[in-house]
C-alpha positions in Angstrom: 113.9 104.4 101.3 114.4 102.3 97.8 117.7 103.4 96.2 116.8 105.4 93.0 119.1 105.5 89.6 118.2 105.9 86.3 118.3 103.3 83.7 121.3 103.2 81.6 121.2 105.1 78.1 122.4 102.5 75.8 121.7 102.2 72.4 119.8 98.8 73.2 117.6 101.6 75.1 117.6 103.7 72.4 116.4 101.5 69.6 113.5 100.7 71.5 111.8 103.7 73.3 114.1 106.4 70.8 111.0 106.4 68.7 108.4 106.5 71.4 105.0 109.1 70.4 101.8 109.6 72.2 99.3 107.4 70.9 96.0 109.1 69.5 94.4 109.2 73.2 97.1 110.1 74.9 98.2 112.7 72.6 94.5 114.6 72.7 94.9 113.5 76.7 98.2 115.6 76.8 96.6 118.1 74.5 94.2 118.5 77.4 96.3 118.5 80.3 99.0 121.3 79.1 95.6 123.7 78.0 95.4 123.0 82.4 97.7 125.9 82.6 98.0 129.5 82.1 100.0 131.0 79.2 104.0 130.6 79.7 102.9 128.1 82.7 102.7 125.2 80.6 105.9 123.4 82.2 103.6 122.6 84.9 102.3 119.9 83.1 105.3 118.1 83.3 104.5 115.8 86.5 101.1 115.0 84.7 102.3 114.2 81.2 105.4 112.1 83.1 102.4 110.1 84.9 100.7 110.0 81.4 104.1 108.7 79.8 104.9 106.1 82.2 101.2 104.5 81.9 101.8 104.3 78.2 105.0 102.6 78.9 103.2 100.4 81.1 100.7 99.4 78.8 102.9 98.5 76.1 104.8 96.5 78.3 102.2 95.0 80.1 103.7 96.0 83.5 102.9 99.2 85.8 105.5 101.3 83.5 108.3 103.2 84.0 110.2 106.3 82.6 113.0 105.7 79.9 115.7 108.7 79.1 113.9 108.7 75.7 110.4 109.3 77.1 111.3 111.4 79.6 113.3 113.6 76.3 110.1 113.1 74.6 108.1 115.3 77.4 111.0 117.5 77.6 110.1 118.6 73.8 106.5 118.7 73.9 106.7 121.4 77.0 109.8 123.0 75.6 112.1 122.5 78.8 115.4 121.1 79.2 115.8 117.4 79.5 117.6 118.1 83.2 114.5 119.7 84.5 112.1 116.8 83.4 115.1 114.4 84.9 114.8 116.4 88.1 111.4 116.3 88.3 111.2 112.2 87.4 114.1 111.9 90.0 112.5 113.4 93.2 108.8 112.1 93.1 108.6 107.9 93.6 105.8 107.7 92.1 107.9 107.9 88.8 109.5 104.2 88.3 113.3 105.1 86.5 114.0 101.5 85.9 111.9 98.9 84.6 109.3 97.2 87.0 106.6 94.1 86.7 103.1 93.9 86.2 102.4 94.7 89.8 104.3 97.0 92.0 104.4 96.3 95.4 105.5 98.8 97.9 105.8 98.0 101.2 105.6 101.1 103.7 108.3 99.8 106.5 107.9 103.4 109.0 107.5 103.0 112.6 104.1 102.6 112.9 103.5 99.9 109.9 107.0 98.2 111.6 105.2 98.1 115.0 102.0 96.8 113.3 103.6 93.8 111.6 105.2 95.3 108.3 108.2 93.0 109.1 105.7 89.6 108.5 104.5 91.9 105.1 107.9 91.8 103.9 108.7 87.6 104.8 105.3 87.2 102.7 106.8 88.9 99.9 110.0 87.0 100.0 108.2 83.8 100.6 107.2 84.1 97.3 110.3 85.2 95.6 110.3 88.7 95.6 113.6 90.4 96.5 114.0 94.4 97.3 114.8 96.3 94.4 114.5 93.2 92.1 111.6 92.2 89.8 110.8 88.4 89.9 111.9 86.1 87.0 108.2 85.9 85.6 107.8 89.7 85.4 104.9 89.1 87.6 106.1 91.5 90.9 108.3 94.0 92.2 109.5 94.7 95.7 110.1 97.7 97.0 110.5 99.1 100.9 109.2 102.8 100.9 109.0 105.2 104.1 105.5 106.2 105.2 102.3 106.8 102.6 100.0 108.3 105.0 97.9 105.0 106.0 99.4 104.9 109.4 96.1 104.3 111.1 95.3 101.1 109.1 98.8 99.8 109.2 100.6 97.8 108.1 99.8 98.7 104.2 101.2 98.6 100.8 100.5 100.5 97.5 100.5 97.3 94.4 100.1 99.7 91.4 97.6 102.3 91.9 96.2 100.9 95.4 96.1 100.9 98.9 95.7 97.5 100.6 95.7 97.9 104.4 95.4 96.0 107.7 96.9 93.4 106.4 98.5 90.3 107.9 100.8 87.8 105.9 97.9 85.9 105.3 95.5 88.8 104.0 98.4 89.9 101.7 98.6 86.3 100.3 94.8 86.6 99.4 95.1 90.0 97.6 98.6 88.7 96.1 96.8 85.7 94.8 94.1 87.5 93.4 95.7 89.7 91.6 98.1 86.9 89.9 94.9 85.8 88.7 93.6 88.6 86.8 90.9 89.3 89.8 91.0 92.7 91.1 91.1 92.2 95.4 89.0 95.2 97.3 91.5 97.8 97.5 91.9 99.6 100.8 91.2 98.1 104.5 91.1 94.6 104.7 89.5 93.7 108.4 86.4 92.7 107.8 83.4 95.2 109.0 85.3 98.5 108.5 84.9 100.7 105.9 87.7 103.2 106.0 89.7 104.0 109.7 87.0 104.3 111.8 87.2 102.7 115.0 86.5 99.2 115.0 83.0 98.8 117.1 82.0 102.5 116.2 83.0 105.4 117.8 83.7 105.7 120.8 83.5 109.7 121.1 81.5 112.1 119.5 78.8 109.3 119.4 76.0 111.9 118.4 77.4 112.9 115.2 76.8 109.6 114.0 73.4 110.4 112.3 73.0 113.9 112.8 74.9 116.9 113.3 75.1 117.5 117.0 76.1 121.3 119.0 78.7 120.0 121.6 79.3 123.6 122.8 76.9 123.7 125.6 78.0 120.1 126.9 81.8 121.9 127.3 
């Protein structure tokens, strides 16, 4: 698992994200998301709004976005909690970035069954090309992280660049989508072996065959 700390508060920190506001569309977006919950349940919305903050972030920096002490005190306002509760919250869940990150976030899933599948070659692709755990390359382009297991395991090896899934990949398939998305394409997201669509079993099924077309009572065949 990454290592996880929060960005120093300085006052460098400060004087850029102290002032930090919803813009018009995220404000009536957060407006929407808190009306979500029942009266005196509105703290609820704080994983939402966090998501909503960070993407903000992101936008303005062109980069995936991540969650400053002053955003993060921002939220805490708007749902009328204490600051430690919307840390706590930021803190636990990974899909919160608490220190800067690049345009693209790549997360490599290095669990057993992506490690047995060829995550190790996934990782030497990514340093091949100057990305370093924990460390966002010099042109602001990538960042590399090593996470534990995002439920893909029968499509491994797979990473999560941003908000998507790129699976069965090999060095050289992760090169393509890598490439791609350095220049402004956007690669298919999810498998990448050619002729399947999601997990199913490469060649078709091979039980369960008459469920393919039509639904099919088994219960007489047991």
């Amino acid at each position: 698992m990454a290592d996880r700390h929060i960005e120093p508060d300085t006052p460098e920190l400060r004087a850029r994200w102290g002032g930090f506001a919803w813009t018009k569309e995220n404000a009536a977006k957060a407006k929407e998301i808190v009306a979500r919950y029942p009266e005196g349940r509105q703290r609820s919305a704080v994983m939402p709004l966090l998501d909503l903050a960070q993407r903000q972030v992101g936008a303005e920096t062109n980069t995936q976005g991540w969650l400053p002490i002053p955003v993060m005190e921002y939220v805490a306002a708007q749902l009328h909690m204490p600051i430690i509760r919307v840390v706590e919250v930021a803190t636990f869940y990974t899909m919160y970035n608490l220190v800067p990150v690049g345009r693209f976030h790549v997360q490599v899933c290095g669990t057993t069954p992506c490690m047995l599948r060829g995550s190790d070659a996934i990782m030497a692709a990514c340093k091949k090309r100057g990305m370093d755990k924990g460390h966002t390359t010099d042109d602001g382009l990538w960042t590399l992280t090593e996470v534990e297991c995002m439920g893909n395991c029968a499509s491994a090896p797979m990473v999560q660049i941003n908000d998507d899934n790129y699976e069965d990949l090999t060095a050289e398939r992760l090169d393509a989508v890598l490439d791609a998305l350095a220049a402004g394409q956007a690669p298919k997201a999810g498998t990448q072996e050619p002729g399947r669509h999601t997990v199913e079993p490469l060649g078709g099924p091979t039980t369960l065959k008459e469920m393919v077309k039509a639904n099919h009572d088994y219960r007489k065949e047991w």
